[in-house]
N, C-alpha and C positions, 0 to 999 in steps of 0.2 A: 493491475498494480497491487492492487492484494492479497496476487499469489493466485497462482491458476490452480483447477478444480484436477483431481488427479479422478482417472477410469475409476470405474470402481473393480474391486481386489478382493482377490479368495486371502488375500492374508486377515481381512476382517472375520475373524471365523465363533465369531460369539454364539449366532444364530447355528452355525452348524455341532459346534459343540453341543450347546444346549439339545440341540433336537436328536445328535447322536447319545449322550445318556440318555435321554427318553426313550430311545429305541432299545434299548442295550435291559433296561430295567422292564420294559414292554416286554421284549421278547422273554426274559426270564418269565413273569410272570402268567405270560399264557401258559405255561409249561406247569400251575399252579394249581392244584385243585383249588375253587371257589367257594367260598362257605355257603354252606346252605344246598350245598348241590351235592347228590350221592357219590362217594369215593368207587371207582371200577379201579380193579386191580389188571391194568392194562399194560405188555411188555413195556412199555417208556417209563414206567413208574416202578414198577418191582418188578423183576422179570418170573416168570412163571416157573414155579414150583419153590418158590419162595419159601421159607418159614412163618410160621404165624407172629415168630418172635421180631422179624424184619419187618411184616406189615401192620405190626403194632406199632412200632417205632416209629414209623412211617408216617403213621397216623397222628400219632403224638407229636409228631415234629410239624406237619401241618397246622396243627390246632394251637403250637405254643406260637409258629411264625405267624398265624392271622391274627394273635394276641397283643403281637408288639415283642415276645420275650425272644428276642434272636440267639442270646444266649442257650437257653436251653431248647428249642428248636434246631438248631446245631446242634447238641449231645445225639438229640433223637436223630436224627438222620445220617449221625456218624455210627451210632448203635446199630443202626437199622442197615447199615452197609458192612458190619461185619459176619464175622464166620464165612469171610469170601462172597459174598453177597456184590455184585456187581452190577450195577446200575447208571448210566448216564446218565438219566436225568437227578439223578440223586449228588450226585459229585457236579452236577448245574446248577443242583438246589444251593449247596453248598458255596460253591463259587458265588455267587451271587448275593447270599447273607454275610459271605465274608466283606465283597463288596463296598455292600450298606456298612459295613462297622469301618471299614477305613481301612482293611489289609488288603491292598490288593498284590503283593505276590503271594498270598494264599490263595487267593481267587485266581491267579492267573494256574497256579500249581492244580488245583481241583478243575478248573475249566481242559487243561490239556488231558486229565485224567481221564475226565469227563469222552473225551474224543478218542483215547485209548480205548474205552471200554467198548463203545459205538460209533465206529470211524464217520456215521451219517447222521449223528445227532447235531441238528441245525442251532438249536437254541443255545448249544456250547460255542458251534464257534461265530455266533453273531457275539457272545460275551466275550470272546478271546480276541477278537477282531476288535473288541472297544478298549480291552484293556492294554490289547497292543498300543494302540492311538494314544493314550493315557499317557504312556512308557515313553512315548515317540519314536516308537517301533515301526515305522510306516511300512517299510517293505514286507515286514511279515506281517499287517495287519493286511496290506494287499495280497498275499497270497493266502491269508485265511478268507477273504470275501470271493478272490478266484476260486478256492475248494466249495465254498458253500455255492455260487453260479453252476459247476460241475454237477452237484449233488442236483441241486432245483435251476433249471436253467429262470425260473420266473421269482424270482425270490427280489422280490421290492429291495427292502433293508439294505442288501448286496449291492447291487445294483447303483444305488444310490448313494453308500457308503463310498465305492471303489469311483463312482464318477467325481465325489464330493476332493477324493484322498489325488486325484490324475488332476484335478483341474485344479488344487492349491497352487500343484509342484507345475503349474503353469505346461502340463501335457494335455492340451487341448483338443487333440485328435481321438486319446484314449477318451478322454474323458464323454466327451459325445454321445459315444452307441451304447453306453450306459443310461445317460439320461432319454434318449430314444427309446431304448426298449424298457423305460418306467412308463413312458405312455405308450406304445406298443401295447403293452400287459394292460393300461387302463388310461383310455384317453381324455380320464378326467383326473387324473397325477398331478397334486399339487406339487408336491416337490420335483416333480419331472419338469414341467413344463416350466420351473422358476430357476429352478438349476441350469437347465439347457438353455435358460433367458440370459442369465448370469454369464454364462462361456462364453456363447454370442455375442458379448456387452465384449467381455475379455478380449474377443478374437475379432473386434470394430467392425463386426458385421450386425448393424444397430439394426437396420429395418428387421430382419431374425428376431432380434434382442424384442425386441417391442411387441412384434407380434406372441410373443409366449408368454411375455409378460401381461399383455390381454388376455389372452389364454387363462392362466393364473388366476387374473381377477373376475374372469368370469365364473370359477369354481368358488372362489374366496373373496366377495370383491372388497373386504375391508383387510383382506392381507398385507397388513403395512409393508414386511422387508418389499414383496413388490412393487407396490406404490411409488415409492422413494425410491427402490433403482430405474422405476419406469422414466419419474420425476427426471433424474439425472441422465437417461438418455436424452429426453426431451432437450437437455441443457445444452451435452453436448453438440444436438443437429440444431441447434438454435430456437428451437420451437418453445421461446422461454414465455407465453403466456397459456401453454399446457401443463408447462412445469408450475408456475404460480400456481394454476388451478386445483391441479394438484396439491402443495401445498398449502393454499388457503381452507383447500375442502378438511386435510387434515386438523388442520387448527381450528374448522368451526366442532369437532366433534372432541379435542383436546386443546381447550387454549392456551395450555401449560408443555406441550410438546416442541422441547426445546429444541430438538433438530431439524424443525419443522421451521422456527424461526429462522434458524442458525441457517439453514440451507434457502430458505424465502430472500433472507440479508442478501448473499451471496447471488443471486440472481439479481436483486438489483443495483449492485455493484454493475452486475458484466454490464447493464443495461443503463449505467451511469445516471441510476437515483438514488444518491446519497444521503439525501435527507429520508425516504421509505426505507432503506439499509440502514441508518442509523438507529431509526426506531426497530428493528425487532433484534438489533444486537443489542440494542438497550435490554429487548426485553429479556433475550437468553441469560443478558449477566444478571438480571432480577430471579430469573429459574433456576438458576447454576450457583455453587459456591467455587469462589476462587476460578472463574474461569477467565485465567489471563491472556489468553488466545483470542477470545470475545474481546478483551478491554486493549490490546493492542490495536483490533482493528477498529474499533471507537477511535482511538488514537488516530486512525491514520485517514479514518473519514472526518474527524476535528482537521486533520494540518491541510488537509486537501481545502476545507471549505475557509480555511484560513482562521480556524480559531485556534490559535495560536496556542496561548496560555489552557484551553482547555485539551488540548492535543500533549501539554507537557504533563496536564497534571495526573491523565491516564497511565502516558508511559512510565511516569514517575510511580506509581501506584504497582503498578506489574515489578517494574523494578527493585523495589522494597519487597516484596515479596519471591524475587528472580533476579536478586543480583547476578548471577551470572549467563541471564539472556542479553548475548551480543547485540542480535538484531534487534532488539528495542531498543537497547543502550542506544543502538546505531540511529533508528528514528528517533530517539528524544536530543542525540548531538544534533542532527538536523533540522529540527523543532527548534531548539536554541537557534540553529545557525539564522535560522528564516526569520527568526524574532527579534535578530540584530543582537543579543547576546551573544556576544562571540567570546567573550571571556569562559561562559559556564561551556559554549559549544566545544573549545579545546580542552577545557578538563572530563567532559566525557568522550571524546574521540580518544584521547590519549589511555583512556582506560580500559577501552578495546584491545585485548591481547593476541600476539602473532598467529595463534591457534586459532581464530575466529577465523570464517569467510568475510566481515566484514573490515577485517583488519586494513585490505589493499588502499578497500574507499577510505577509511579512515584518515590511512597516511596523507594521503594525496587531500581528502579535505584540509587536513591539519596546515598541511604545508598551503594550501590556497589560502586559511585563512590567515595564516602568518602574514602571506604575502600580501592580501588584502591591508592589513595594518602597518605595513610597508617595512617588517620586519624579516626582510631576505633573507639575513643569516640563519633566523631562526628556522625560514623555511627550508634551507636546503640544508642543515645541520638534521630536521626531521626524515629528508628525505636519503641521507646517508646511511643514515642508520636504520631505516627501514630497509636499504638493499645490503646492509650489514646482517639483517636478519632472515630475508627471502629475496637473494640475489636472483633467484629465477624469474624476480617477475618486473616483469620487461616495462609495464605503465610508470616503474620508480625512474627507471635510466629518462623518460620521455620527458615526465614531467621535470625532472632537476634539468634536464639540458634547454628546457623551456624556461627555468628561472634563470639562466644564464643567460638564452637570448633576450630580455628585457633587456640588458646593460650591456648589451651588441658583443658578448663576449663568445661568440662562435665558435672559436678554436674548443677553446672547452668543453662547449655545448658537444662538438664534433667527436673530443675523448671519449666522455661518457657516451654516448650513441653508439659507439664501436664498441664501447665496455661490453654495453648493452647485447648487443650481436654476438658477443661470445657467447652466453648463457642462452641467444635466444637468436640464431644464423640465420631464421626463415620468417620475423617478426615481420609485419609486413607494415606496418603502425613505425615500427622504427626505421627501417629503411627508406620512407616514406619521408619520414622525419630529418633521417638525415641528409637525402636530398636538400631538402631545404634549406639546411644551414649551410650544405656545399655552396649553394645558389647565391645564400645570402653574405657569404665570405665570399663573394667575390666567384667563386670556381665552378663558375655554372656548367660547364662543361661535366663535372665530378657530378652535381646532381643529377644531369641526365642520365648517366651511366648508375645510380643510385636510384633512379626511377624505372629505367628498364630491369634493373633486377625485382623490383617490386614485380612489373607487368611479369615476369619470370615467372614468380609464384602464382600470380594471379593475372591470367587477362585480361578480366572484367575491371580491375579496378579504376572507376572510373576516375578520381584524383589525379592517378599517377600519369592516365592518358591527357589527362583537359594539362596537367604541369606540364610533359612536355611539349605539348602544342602550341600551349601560351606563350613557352619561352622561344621559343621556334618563331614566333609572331613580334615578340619583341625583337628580336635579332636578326629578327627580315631574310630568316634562310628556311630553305626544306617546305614552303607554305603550302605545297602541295599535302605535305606528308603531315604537316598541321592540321588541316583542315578533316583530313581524312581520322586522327586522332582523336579532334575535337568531336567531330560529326559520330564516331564512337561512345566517345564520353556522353555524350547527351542522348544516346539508344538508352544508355544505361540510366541516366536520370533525365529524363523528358523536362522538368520544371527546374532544373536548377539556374538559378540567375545567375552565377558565377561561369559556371562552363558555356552559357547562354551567351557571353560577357566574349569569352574569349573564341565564342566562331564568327564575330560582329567584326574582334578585332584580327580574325586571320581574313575576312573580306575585307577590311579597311587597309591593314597590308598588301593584300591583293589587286586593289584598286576598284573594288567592287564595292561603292559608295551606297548603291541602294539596295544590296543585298546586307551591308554591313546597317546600314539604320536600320532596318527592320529589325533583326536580331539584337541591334543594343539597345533601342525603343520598348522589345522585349523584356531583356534585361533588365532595366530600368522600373520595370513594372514589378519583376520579380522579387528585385531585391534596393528597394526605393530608398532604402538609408546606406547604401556601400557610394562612398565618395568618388572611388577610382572608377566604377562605370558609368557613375555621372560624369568623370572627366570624358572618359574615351565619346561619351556620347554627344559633349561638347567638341572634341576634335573633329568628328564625323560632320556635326553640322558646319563648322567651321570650313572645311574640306571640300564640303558640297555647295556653301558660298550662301548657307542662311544664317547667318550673322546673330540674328535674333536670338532661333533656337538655342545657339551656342551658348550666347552669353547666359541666359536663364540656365543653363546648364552646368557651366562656371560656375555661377552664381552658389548655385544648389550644393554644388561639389565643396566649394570654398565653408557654405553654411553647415554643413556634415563634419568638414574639419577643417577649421580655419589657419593649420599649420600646413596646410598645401601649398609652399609659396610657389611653387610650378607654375600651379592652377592662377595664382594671383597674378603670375606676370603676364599668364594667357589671354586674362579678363584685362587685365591693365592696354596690353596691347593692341587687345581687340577695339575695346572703348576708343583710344587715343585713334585706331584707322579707321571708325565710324566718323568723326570729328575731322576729319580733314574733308575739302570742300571737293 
């Protein structure tokens, strides 16, 4: 009820981010001479027969960049590359302090230079491959990681970038034999084995999933991203006191680790402990500012446990801060409605606008609660104008032809119902619907043929089969073909007292008095406040000549609703032919 847990998703890409500039600034810098450690004049750095004037520069550009001055560390290394002076890794140097200052289409310009110069200098296009991704250049940052796999078929970074970049775009086949041949190359790959935990999570092959994510933690076992997608397998296969464990272990080592709350909450939700879920959303909104996603579902474990007023004054609070969050609006109208203010409950359903998904509920409460206050007009004035505004949707025609049948005005009911069916020919809700009111205007014959179009669409619906059996039973024809309808209806719902009801009453039609008590005896159990199967199960007894049963049955029916005068005169008659001697 709180909203189900969504797979976890390569669109959460904070962690791959982060860890791709880390690569990206990594790889530049191995390409750096270290201070403190002797300078070789080695083809990747000046190429041989260099000037002394280039490997001065050189030099000086090393010493200004381990200084902090990128400014002039850039002159030197642009110095140091003239007079035709060609160098890869110098135009990588380059690339890369352009980087750090914030130009990256200079860095992108020096990085392709860079690979003009030395079609196999890897450190250029591990930086050209990031700053594609930067750009959201994806295809050509995947065909600079396909060129660097070519050049070094074992080059990690690649590997891992290209599996990272297949598995966002949800190509999960590509994405695989890259994170395979991370641990192929070393089968203790953190990111191999959490990456390819990750796809497997993606492509609900969870035992895989789990197993790498152990994998994982046995290299790292305080690697949080693992932990927590481990966590959320666990959730998924239900194995929800591994996931607790999970997150509790995290919380005794961070008690401020508000995701750890925030996802501990949610576990015991699925596990319907509301009062343990209350407490650590509580505590996320204590770690968190403004966290109105936290304070809605306080809101919604407050209206669940029936604190009313504390359930309004959450939503209220998110509110003031979100006036234009429908779905709170939507649970705080219903917070009102629960709390018997039905006054404040229509002034915030009515402010739910047509663009909202909560709009449909809206209408239709509105008009309920209209109706509730015995204010029809207003109700179906609400519900006009709501199909004046989204005629396609088929629950307005149902409901307004429902406020008509209260005041038995079915012809109407009947219009709208067919309105309905223009915008919505295959509704199955309405056609169902309209059956009904054929039935109850008299033209039952019309609703049959209004309920086999239903079975049309659908031949499981079990309603439409138990309606015409019933009526089939009432009118004492087809009983064969009833029972076979009914005895359907009920494959499909095994416990329903009502269809229960009407295979009682196609053997009581039948003549089949002690197949029909058992099934209305049934019945009766199922559904022990419906008057009409207390009646049928008074005629059963009556039928069968136990007088008694009947009349407590009568009784019961008349006590359920004492506007049965049927049932009265049953009891009345039956009483009077006990009394005769």
């Amino acid at each position: 009820m709180m909203g189900e847990r969504k797979c976890m998703s390569f669109k959460r890409r904070a962690f791959f981010y982060f860890f791709l500039l880390f690569l990206v600034f990594f790889a530049a810098s191995c390409a750096t001479v270290k201070p403190g450690l002797p300078v070789k004049k080695e083809k990747d750095f000046i190429p041989a027969g260099s000037t002394s004037h280039s490997y001065y520069h050189f030099l000086l550009g090393q010493l200004y960049q381990h200084s902090g001055n990128l400014d002039r560390a850039m002159e030197s290394y642009r110095q140091a590359l003239g007079k035709g002076e060609k160098s890869a890794f110098l135009h990588t140097q380059l690339a890369t302090l352009y980087l750090k200052k914030g130009q990256p289409e200079k860095a992108l310009q020096e990085s392709e230079e860079a690979i003009r110069v030395n079609p196999r200098h890897l450190p250029a296009y591990i930086l050209l491959g990031g700053l594609y991704l930067s750009q959201n250049q994806r295809e050509k940052a995947i065909q600079v990681y396909q060129r660097v796999i070519q050049i070094d078929p074992q080059n990690q970074e690649a590997h891992l970038f290209l599996g990272t970049l297949y598995a966002e775009s949800k190509n999960y086949e590509n994405a695989l034999p890259h994170f395979k041949t991370l641990i192929e190359i070393d089968s203790r790959s953190l990111m191999g084995h959490y990456y390819l935990a990750r796809v497997y999570a993606e492509m609900k092959r969870f035992s895989e999933a789990r197993s790498h994510y152990l994998s994982a933690l046995e290299i790292k076992p305080n690697f949080e991203p693992a932990l927590l997608d481990l966590a959320l397998v666990y959730e998924i296969q239900k194995e929800f006191e591994k996931a607790i464990q999970i997150y509790q272990d995290l919380l005794k080592q961070n008690p401020s680790h508000a995701e750890a709350h925030h996802r501990l909450g949610q576990v015991y939700i699925r596990q319907n402990k509301l009062g343990e879920a209350l407490t650590e959303f509580q505590t996320v909104d204590q770690l968190t500012i403004h966290n109105h996603e936290v304070r809605a579902k306080i809101g919604l474990i407050y209206f669940e446990q029936g604190r009313l007023e504390e359930a309004i004054a959450q939503f209220s609070l998110v509110l003031s801060a979100q006036p234009e969050n429908d779905r709170v609006r939507y649970y705080l109208a219903t917070a009102y409605e629960e709390s018997k203010d039905l006054e404040q409950a229509l002034v915030e359903f009515q402010r739910i606008p047509p663009a909202s998904a909560f709009y449909v509920d809206s209408q239709v409460h509105l008009a309920y609660l209209f109706e509730k206050q015995n204010k029809i007009p207003e109700a179906i004035q609400v519900l006009q104008k709501a199909i004046q505004t989204k005629p396609e949707q088929a629950d307005f025609y149902r409901f307004l032809a429902s406020l008509h049948e209260k005041s038995n005005q079915y012809e109407e009911g009947i219009r709208i119902l067919k309105k309905g069916l223009e915008v919505a020919p295959k509704d199955e809700k309405l056609l169902f619907t309209l059956g009904v009111f054929y039935d109850k205007a008299g033209d039952w014959q019309e609703g049959i043929r209004q309920m086999r179009r239903v079975l049309e669409i659908n031949p499981d619906h079990a309603q439409a089969l138990n309606y015409i059996g019933y009526t089939y039973a009432e009118k004492e024809i087809f009983l064969d073909e009833a029972e076979t309808l009914v005895k359907r209806a009920l494959e499909l719902k095994p416990d329903d007292g009502y269809i229960t009801d009407s295979l009682g009453w196609v053997y009581f039609r039948k003549g089949q008095m002690d197949k029909a008590i058992v099934e209305l005896e049934k019945a009766h159990k199922l559904a022990p406040e419906d008057p009409v199967i207390a009646e049928h199960l008074g005629d059963v007894y009556l039928k069968n000549q136990q007088d008694d049963k009947a009349v407590q049955m009568y009784e019961r029916s008349l006590q359920l609703d004492p506007k049965k005068t049927e049932v009265a005169e049953k009891l009345k008659k039956l009483r009077r032919e006990k009394k005769k001697p």
